[in-house]
C-alpha positions, 0 to 999 in steps of 0.5 A, a space after each residue: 500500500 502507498 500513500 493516495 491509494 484507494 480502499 474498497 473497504 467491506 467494514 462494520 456500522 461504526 466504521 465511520 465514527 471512528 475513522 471520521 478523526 482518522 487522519 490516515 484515511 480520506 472518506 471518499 464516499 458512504 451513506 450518511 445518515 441525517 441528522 435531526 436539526 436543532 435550530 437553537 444550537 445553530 443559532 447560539 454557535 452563529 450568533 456566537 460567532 458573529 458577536 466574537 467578531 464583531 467585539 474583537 473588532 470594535 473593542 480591545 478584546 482579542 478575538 482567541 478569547 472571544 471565540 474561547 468563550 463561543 467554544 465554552 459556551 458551546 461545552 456547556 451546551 454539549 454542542 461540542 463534546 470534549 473528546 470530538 474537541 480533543 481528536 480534532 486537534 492537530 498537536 504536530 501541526 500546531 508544535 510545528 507552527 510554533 517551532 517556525 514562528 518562533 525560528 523566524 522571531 530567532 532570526 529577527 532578534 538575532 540579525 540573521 535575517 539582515 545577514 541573509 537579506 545583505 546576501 541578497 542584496 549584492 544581486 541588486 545590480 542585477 535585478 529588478 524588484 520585480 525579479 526579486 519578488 520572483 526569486 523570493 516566490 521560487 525560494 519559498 516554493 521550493 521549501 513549502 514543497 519539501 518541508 511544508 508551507 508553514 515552515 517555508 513562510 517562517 523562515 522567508 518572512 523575516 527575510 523578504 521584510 529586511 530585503 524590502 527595508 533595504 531597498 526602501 520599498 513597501 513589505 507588503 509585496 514582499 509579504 504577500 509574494 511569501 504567502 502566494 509562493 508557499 500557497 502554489 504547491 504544484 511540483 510534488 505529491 507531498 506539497 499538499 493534501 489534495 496532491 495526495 489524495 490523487 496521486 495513488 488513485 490517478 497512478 500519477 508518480 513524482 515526474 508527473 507532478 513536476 512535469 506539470 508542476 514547474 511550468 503552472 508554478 513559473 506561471 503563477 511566480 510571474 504572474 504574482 510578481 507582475 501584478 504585485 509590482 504593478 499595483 503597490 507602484 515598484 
């Protein structure tokens, strides 16, 4: 068996209880048994919802304590049973996401980001902001597709913002290019889920996927830097 094959799976009633937080298995299709309405739960978890948003916008309250209080509230009501709340947590992913937020506030604090930024700044005489926007797109890209788009964005954020104090133009180009470049998991399986999901099941391998990959990737790298610099004026 290999990751994106498809299972005909001959299994009992509750198969699907347990298998719905597995996250070994992707259900592509089962018969779903309705289930009854309750309109004032509906209404307690968007009236919630909406009144988390609308203080956390007009007030000085966080918004993770707002909606802290809409998933308490939803405890209490057994809206959001306890143990459902505990298998949807992702512990890898979040202990991931705070190891690269805080190696990108290590390479802020620490000048590392200005020394790597100073590197790619000798390039200057050669390149436009727009080509920078595309080398800075294709370094992240080529991260997100081996080591996850969290951590690429952790590490070239802090980069990309120093490149652009330096050369004294806006970050929010520079920002947004990280953020287009780790989204555009084109040229591997393993760069996103739904890369995943079709690999084993359209028997695609690794060369299909970077044959097809690289030239929507290159598209969508010049595509991005064009815009971007067309429209913050660089």
């Amino acid at each position: 068996m290999k990751a994106g094959d498809v299972l005909l799976v001959f299994s009992g009633n509750n198969f699907i209880s347990r298998a719905k937080n597995n996250r070994a298995f992707y259900i592509l299709s089962h018969i779903e048994e309705a289930e009854e309405l309750n309109v004032k739960k509906v209404a307690v978890v968007f009236g919630g919802l909406i009144v988390a948003i609308v203080l956390s916008a007009s007030s000085s309250i966080s918004l993770l304590l707002c909606l802290s209080c809409v998933l308490l509230l939803g405890i209490l009501l057994k809206i959001m049973p306890l143990n459902e709340i505990r298998k949807g947590l992702d512990f890898d992913l979040i202990i991931l996401i705070a190891f690269g937020l805080a190696f990108g506030k290590a390479m802020l604090n620490s000048g590392a980001s200005v020394y790597l930024a100073d590197g790619f700044l000798l390039l200057n005489n050669y390149l436009s902001p727009v080509l920078f926007l595309m080398l800075i797109f294709f370094i992240t890209n080529v991260l997100a597709a081996y080591i996850t788009n969290k951590a690429a964005v952790a590490i070239l954020f802090p980069i990309s913002v120093s490149i652009a104090q330096q050369l004294g133009l806006d970050p929010i180009p520079f920002i947004l290019i990280v953020s287009f470049g780790a989204a555009a998991n084109f040229i591997t399986p393993i760069g996103y889920q739904t890369n995943l999901m079709v690999y084993g099941s359209g028997g695609y391998n690794f060369k299909d996927f970077m044959k097809i990959g690289w030239p929507l990737t290159l598209i969508y790298m010049v595509v991005s830097a064009i815009i971007l610099s067309m429209v913050y004026g660089l």
